[in-house]
N, C-alpha and C positions, 0 to 999 in steps of 0.2 A: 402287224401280221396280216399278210393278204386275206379273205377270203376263200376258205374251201368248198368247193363242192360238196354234196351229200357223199358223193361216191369214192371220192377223195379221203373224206373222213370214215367212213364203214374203213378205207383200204388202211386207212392210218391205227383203227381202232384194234380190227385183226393182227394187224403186224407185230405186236406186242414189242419184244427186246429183240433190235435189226441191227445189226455192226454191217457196215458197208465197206468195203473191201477198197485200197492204196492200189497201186497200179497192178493192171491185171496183164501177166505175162503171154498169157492166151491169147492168139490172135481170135481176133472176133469178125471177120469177114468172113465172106461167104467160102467156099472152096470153087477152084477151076476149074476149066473144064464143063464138058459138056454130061449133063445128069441122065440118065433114063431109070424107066421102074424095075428096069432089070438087074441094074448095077447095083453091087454088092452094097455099094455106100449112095444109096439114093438118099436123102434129106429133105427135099424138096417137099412145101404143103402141096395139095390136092386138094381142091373141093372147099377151099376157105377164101375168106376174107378177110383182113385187118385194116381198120380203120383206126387212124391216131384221134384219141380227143386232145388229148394234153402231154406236153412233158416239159418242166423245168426244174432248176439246179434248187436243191435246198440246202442255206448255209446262214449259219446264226453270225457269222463274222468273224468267229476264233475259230483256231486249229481244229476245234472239234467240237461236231454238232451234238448238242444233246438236247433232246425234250425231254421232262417228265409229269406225268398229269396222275394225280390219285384222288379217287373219289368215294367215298366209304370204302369198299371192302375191294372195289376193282382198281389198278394199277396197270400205268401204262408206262413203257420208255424205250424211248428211240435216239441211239447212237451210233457216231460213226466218226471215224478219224478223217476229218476232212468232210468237205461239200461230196451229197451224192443225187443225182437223178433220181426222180420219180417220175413213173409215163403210165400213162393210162390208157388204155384201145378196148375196142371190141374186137371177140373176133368171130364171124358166124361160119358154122360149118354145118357144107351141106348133109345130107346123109351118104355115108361111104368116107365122106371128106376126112381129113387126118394133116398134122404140123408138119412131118416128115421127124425126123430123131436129132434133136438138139437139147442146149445147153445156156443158161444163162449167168450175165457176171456177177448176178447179186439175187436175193429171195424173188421169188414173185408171187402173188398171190391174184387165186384164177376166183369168179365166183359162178356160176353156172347160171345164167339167167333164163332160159330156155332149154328144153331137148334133154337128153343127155350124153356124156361126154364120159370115155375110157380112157384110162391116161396107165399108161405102161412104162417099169421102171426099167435101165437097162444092167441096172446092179440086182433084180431081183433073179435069180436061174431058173425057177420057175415061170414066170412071163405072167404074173397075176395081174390079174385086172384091177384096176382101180374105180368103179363106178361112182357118179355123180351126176344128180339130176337136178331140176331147177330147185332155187333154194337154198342150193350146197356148192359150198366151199374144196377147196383144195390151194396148201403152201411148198409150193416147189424150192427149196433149199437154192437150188439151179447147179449143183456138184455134179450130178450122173445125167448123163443123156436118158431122155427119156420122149416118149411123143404122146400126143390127143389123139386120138379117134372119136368120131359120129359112126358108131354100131348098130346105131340107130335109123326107124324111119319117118323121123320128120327133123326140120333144123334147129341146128344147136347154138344159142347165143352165149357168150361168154363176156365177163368185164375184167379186164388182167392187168394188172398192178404190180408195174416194173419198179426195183431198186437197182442202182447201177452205178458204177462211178460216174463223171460228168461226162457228155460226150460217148462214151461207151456203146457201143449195137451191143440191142437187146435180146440179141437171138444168135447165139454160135453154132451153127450146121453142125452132127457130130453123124460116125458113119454108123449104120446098123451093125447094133453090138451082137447080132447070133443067138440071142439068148429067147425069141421070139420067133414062131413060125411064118410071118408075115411079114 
């Protein structure tokens, strides 16, 4: 077994019970065309950074991957039919700075390392806030469009830990669902 990272393993430890998703019918490229902040389906980040630490394929050699680790009273297991991606980034946002309204093909889990970070669903009608400051966690499913905002003023570091099929972009542009005044 290779070596993990500390940050690796925190993302592994979180992740509890992960089924990774067979071929994902979604197209996962960006959308055409030319974007501005006016357009109804802007997407685009503002005011961020993404930096890749790592990403490679994990696959125990059979059809299908499974770890399990128990340890007195904690239990952990991570499944998936087939090899899937894991990727790891930073992503720093300025203040003001925000993801634009996307979508991902498998869980992700964000952990706030700096600042803090608003994360808005597009399936909530009301448009609640999701606050989280350093220290704190957030597990995006990746089903609903949803986005990050820095509401904030000072910058916001994040550590985010992609599950994916192999190969797979980690990020599906989705258009502003209406359901938010911004």
């Amino acid at each position: 077994m290779l070596p993990l990272r500390r940050t690796f393993f925190a993302a592994l430890a979180v992740a509890g019970f992960v089924i990774a998703c067979g071929e994902s019918k979604t197209s996962v490229g960006p959308k055409s065309g030319t974007l501005s902040p006016s357009d109804a389906s802007y997407t685009a980040s503002v005011g961020s950074k993404s930096t890749l630490i790592g990403r490679a394929t994990f696959s125990d050699g059979n059809p299908n991957f499974n770890v399990k680790r128990k340890t007195d009273d904690w239990q952990m297991e991570i499944k998936s039919k087939g090899p899937f991606d894991m990727a790891v980034q930073t992503i720093v946002f300025q203040p003001g700075g925000q993801s634009g309204w996307h979508t991902h093909p498998g869980p992700v889990f964000i952990q706030v390392l700096s600042g803090t970070m608003t994360f808005y669903m597009s399936d909530d009608p009301t448009c609640t806030p999701m606050v989280r400051t350093a220290g704190q966690s957030y597990v995006d499913i990746g089903e609903h469009p949803h986005i990050a905002r820095n509401e904030g003023t000072e910058v916001a570091t994040n550590l985010v830990t992609y599950f994916a099929p192999p190969g797979a972009a980690l990020r599906i542009d989705a258009d502003a669902p209406g359901n938010c005044s911004f």
